[in-house]
C-alpha atoms as one frame of an Amber mdcrd trajectory, in Angstrom:
protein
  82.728  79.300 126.756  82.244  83.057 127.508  83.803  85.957 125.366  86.615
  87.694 127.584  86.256  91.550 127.532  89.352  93.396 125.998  87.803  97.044
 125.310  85.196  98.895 126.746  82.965 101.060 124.715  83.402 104.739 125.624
  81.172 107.904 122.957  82.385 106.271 119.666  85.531 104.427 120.675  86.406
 101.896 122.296  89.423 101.494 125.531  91.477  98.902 126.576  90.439  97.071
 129.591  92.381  94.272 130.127  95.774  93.676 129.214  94.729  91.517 125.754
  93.437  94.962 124.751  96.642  96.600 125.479  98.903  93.502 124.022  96.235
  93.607 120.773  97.112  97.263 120.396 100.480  96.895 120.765 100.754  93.629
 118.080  99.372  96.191 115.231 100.741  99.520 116.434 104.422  98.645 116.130
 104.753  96.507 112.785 102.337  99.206 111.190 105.093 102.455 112.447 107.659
 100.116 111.244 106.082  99.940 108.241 105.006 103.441 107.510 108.857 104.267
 108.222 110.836 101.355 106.361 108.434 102.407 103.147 109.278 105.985 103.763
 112.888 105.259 103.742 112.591 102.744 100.452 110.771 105.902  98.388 113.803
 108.063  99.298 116.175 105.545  98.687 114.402 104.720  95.144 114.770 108.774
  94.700 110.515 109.541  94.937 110.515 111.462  97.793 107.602 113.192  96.822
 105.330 110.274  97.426 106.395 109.631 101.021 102.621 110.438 102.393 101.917
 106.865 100.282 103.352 104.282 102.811 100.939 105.980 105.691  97.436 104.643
 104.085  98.633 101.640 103.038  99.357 100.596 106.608  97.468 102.134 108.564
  94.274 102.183 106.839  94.350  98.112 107.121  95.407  98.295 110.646  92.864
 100.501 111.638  90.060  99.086 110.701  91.515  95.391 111.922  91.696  97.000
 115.498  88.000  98.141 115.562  86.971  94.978 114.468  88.700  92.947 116.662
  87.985  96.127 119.656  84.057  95.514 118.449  84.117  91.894 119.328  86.033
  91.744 122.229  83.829  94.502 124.099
């Protein structure tokens, strides 16, 4: 079976192609900016406001570096 191509490799990136690279994007862009924003609003609920940069790694790091892995092998 041959490997369907998602993303093409453009400088140091890599673009969506096809629409699996665009649904792929999509399936860890919007749960990770519902994330980042549902942990911001449990830090000010919880009163520690002054961490509110904290939910941003912990989401996005993970996503990230999920996408360009699964962007490296589909490409």
């Amino acid at each position: 079976m041959e490997r369907e191509i998602w993303f093409e490799k453009a400088l140091w990136s890599y673009v969506p192609c096809h629409w699996k690279g665009f649904a792929v994007i999509a399936a860890f862009t919007f749960p990770t900016v519902i994330g980042v924003l549902l942990g911001q609003w449990a830090l000010d609920l919880t009163g520690h406001s002054n961490v509110n940069w904290l939910p941003f790694p912990l989401f996005f790091v993970p996503a990230l570096f999920s996408l360009l892995a699964i962007a490296k092998c589909h490409s």
